[in-house]
N, C-alpha and C positions, 0 to 999 in steps of 0.2 A: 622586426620586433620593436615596439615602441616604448619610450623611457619609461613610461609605468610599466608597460607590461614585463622588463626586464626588473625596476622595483618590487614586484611581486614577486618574481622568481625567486629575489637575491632574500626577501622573508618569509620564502617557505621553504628554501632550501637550506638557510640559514636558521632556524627555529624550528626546526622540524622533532621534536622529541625523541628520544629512544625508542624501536616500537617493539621490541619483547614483551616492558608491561602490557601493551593494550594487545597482543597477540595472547597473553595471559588472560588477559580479563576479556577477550571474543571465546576464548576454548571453556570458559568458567562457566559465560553465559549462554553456551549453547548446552553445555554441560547440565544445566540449571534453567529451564527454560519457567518459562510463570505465562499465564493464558491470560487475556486480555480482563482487567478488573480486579487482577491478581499480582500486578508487579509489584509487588512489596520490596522483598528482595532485590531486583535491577533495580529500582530507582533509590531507593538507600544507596547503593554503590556510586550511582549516577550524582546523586546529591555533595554527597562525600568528598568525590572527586573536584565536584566543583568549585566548595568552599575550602579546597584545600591550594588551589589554585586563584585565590581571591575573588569570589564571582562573589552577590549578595544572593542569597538561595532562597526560594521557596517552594516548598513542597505540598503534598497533598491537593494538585489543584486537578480537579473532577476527577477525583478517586485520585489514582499515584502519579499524575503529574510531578514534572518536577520545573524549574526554570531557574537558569542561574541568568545576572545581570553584570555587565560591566562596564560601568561608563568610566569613560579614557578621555572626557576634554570634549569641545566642541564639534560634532557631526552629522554622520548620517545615523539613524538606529535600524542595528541589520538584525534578523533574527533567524537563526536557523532550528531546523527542525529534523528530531532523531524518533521513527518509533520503536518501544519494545516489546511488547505482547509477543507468542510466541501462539501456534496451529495444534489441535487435538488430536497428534498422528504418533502412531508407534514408531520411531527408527529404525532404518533397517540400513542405515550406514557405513556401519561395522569402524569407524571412527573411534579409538580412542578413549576419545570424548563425548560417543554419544551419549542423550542424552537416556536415562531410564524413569525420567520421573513420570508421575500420575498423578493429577488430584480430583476433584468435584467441579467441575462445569458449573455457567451460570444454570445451565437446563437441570441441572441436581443429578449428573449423572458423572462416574467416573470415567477420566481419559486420559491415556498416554497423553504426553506433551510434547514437541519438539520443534526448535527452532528449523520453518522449512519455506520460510521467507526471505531471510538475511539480517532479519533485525536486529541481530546480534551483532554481524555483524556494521547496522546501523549506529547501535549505541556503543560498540570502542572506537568505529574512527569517529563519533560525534567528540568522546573523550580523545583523542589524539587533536582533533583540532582546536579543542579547547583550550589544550595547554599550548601549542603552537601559539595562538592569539594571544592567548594571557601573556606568553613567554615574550610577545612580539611589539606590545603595545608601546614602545617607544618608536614607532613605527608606523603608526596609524591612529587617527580618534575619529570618536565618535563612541555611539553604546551599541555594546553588544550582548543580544539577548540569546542564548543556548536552551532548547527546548527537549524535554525527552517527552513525548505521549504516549499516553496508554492508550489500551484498545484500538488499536486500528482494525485489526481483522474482522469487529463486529461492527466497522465505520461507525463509530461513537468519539470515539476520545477526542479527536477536536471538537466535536461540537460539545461535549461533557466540559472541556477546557473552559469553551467560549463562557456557556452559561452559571460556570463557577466564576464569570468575573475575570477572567485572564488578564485584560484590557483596563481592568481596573489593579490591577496588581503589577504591571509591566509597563513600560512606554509602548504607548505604539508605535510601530516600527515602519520604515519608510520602504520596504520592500522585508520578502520571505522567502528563504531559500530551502528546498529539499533534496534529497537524493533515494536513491533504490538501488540494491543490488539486483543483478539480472546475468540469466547465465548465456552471456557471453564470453568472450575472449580476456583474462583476468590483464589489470593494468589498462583497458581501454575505456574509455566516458562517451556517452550517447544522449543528445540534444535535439528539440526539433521546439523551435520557435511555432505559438498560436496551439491552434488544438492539440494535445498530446494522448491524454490519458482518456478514456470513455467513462460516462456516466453508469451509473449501478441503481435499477428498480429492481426489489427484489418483490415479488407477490407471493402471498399464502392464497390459494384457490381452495373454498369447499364445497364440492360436489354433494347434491343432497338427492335420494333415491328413494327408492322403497327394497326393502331387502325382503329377503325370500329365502326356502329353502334350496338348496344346489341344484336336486333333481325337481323342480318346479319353477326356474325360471319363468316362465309366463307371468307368474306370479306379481312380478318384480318393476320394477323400473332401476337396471341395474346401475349404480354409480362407475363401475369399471370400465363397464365399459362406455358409457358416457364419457368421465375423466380422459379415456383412450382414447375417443374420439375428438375430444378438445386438442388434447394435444399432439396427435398426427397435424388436424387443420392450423394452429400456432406455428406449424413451420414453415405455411405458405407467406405471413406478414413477409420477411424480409424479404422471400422468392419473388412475391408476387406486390408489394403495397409496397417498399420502398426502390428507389432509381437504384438502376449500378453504378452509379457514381457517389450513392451514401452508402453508408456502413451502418450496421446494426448487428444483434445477435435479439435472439429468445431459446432460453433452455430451459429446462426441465430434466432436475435433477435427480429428484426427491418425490416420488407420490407413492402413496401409502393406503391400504384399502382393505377390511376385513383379517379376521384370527381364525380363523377355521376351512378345513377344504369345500366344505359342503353348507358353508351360509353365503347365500350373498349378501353383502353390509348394505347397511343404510346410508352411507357416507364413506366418499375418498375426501384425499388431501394431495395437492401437489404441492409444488413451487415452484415458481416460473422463475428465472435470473434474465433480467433485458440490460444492454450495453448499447446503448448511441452515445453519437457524440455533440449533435445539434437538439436544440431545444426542441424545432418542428420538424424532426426524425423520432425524438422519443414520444410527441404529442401525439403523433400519428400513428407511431408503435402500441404505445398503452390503451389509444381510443379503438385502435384492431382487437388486444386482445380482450380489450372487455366485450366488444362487439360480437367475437365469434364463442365467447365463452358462456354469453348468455343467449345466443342462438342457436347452440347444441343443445343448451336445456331446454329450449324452448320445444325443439324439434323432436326432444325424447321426452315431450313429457309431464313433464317433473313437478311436484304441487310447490315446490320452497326451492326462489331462486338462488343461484349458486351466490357465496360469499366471496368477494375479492380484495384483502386486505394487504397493506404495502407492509412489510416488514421491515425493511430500511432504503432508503434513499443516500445515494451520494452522486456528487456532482462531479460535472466533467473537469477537469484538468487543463486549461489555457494558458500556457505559457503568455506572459508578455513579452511582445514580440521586441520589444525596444531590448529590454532588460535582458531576454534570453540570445540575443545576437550579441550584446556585451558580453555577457558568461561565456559565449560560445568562442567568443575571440580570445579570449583568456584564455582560454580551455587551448585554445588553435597552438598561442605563444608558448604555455607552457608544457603540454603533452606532447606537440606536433599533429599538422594533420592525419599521421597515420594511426594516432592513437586518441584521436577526435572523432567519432563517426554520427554521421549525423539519426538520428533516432525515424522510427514510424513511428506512424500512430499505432495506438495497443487499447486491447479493449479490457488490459486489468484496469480498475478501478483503486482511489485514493480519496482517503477526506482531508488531506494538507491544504488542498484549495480553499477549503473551509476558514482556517486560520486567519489568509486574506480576504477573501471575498465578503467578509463579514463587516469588515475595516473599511473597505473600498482601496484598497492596496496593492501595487501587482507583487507578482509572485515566481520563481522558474524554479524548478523541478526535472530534472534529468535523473541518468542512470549511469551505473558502473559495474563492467563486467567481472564477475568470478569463477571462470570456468580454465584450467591448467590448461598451460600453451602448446602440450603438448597431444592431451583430449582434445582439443581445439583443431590441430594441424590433422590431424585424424578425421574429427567431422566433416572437415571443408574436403577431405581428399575424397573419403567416403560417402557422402553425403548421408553416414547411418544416426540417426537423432536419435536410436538409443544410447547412445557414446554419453550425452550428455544430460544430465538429471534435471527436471524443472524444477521451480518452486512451486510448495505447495504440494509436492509428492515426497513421501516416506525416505526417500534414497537422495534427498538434496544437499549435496556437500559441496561448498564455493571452496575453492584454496584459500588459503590463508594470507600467502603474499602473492604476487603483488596486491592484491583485493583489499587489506588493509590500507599502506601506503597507498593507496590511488583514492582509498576514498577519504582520506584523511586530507592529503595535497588537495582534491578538488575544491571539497566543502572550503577548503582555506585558499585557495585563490578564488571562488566564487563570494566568500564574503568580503576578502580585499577589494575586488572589484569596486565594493559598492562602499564601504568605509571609506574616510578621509587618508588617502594616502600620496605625498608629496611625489608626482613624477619626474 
């Protein structure tokens, strides 16, 4: 272990807060979940916290942003980054603490709420490491910038961030750090230097027909089964149009087609989800499916060409390979290699790259396991992957500890890294 690396150690083992509150304030916020463009609530807390802990705060940045600032003297400006928006899902936990709330969606509809990402548990270790920092700044300079964003799960809030001026309200920062919880093994960190995280096209397809009545097909030029035919052939791109040595996805989630048993409609609706992780994988990706999506209508038909509109974009995830090999030796020093494990590629999607890449800045982004050691030693014996809940499903519950500490310690030796700290 090397003299810094062993200085790092001795200030975060050394300033590490009490973590009852922030295990309060994860069970509050899962308790209390708010949907992306609605954190009112978390970021007031998040605010609070920070100015309470000597940060210069400002809030309301693209909708409920929040950013604390702390400069300590002469350095590097590090910035890290926490989201909290929270998924439109009923709980079925049986926690406690689940969550019951509901409110109105941006789409004007009501919906359960619940935290089934971890963001919750992003925003109390963001707060645990905060105070660590603040607590520790006899010990390090340079500025340090503390982010909470909104909306991630509709891939908005950084870019909302950006275009509220972030940049102009903060220093720029000389690198940006993230994390994610992920149900792995709780207490372990997962890194992979260069490509990490995959790109996100989302498409709205509208299939345009001729509708008819049920017992008169002939009639028709049906969209169903048009739509049905797009999308059996959208599963040959990555079969067939990309190499086995790239990666991609295309799904289809969501199509939607007529109210009645005995009309055929005039109009489907799908949505496509595509995930690459190279630029000329997704170019090639998107130029397929527009190609076979306007050649099935072609082939049935159709007087009014299909619509193909992007609903949101987000970018892929590149670790910097310099910066993410530093994090990762830090990570090696203080966790140990056994509780170091090096990450794959994943084809969830993130807009934290956004933050940097906007800048020209690099960036690293890892993960941190929440899954009980004891469900864990079960899975691996078993190999049964119901044992363990994803994110993003109704039944997602991380432990509590070690999954606080861990992400608490991490974010705070990953921004020691990069601050001025005497080894």
């Amino acid at each position: 272990m090397s003299t810094l690396h062993e200085k790092l150690r001795c200030i975060v083992d050394g300033f590490c807060p009490e973590l009852e509150p922030f295990e309060d304030h994860y069970r509050d916020f899962h308790e209390n979940p708010e949907l992306g463009t609605q954190e009112e609530r978390t970021s007031k807390i998040a605010a609070s916290h920070l100015k309470a802990n000597g940060y210069d705060v400002i809030t309301r940045i693209g909708g409920y942003g929040v950013v604390g600032v702390l400069k300590n003297g002469e350095g590097p400006t590090v910035l890290l980054r926490a989201d909290m928006d929270a998924l439109p899902l009923r709980e079925i936990t049986g926690l406690s603490y689940a969550s019951m709330a509901e409110t109105v969606d941006t789409d004007g509809d009501k919906k359960p709420i619940m935290h089934a990402c971890g963001h919750d548990s992003h925003v109390a270790s963001m707060m645990g490491t905060s105070t660590l920092l603040a607590k520790a700044k006899n010990n390090w300079k340079g500025t340090l910038i503390v982010l909470f964003q909104p909306d991630e799960e509709h891939v908005a809030g950084a870019r909302a961030m950006l275009d509220d001026g972030l940049y102009k309200k903060v220093p720029k920062p000389d690198i940006i750090l993230g994390q994610h919880l992920i149900n792995v093994k709780a207490g372990v960190v997962l890194i992979k230097p260069g490509a990490f995280l995959a790109a996100n096209n989302t498409l709205k397809v509208t299939v345009f027909g001729r509708g008819a009545h049920g017992a008169q097909p002939q009639d028709s030029i049906d969209p169903i089964i048009l739509a049905a035919h797009m999308i059996v052939r959208l599963q040959t791109v990555v079969a067939r149009e990309i190499g086995p040595l790239d990666a991609a996805s295309v799904t289809c989630a969501y199509i939607h087609g007529g109210n009645a048993h005995n009309v055929i409609p005039d109009v489907v609706e799908f949505i496509l989800n595509i995930r690459t992780f190279s630029e000329s994988v997704r170019d090639t990706v998107l130029n397929a499916v527009e190609r076979i999506i306007k050649g099935e209508a072609i082939a049935s038909g159709v007087i009014k060409e299909p619509q193909i509109q992007p609903v949101l974009t987000c970018p892929p995830t590149d670790n910097d390979p310099e910066a993410a090999h530093m994090v990762e030796s830090a990570f090696k020093a203080y966790f140990g290699e056994e509780r170091t494990w090096e990450a794959d590629r994943n084809t969830a999607s993130e807009d934290f790259s956004l933050l940097a890449t906007d800048i020209g800045v690099p960036y690293v982004f890892w993960l941190f396991g929440g899954v009980d050691h004891k469900v864990w030693a079960e899975f691996k014996r078993t190999k049964d992957k119901t044992l363990i809940s994803s994110p993003h499903q109704a039944d997602y519950a991380p432990v509590v500890q070690p999954t606080l500490r861990t992400g608490i310690e991490a974010m705070s030796i990953a921004a020691l890294t990069f601050l001025k700290v005497d080894g």
